[in-house]
N, C-alpha and C positions, 0 to 999 in steps of 0.2 A: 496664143490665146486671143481671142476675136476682144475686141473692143466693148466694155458695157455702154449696153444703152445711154446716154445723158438723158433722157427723161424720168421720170420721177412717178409713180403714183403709187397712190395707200388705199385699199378697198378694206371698209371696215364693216364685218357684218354680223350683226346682232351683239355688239361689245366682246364677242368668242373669237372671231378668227379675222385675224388681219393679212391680206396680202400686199404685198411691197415689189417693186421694182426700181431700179434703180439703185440701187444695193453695193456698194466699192467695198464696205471694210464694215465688219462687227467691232468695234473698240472693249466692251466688254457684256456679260447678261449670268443674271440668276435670276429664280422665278420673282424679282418684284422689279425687276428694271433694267430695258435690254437696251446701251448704247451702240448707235451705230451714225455711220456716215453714209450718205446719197449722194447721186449725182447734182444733187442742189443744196448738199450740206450736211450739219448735223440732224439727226434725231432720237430721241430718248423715248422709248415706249413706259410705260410704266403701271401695275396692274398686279396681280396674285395668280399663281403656278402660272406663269409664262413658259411661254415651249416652243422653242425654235423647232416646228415643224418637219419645216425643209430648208435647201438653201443650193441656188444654182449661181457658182460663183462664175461660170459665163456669159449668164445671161443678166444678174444680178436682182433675181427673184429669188424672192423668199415669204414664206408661210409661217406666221405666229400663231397661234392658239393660248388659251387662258381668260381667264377672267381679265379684261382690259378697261383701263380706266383713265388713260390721258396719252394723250400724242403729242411732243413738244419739240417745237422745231429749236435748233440754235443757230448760230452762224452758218449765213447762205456760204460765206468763204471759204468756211471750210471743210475740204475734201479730201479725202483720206484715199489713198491708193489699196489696194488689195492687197491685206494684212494675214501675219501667222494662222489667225484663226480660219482666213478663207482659200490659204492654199492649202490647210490641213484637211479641209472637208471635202476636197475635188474629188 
């Protein structure tokens, strides 16, 4: 499996559709709050009928959609390796 990117970016546009890169691990999501880890840490999206998209677990891109209402970083330390949820989606 090729290496994810360690860069990081979130394109957020018009509060509906979020794209994300840098993407290691989903820790968990339902439509009102989707955790996850990046290559510069945690993040916690949070918002109503949220939808994972898509999700390309070698690139570690991924497409949210929903109504979005906050992007919340946590600890830059911590980095989550590629979890159940993202070898199940390959």
């Amino acid at each position: 499996m090729p290496e994810i990117n360690s860069h990081h970016s979130a394109i957020l546009e018009d509060r509906r559709s979020l794209s994300l890169s840098g993407v290691t691990d989903v820790d968990s999501f339902d439509e009102n709050e989707i955790s996850l880890y990046t290559s510069l840490g945690e993040l916690v999206i949070r918002g109503k009928s949220l939808h994972v998209d898509s999700m390309n677990v070698d690139t570690g891109d991924m497409q949210i959609d929903g109504d979005i209402r906050s992007l919340v970083y946590g600890d830059k330390e911590r980095k989550k390796k590629l979890g159940v949820w993202g070898k199940l989606t390959r």
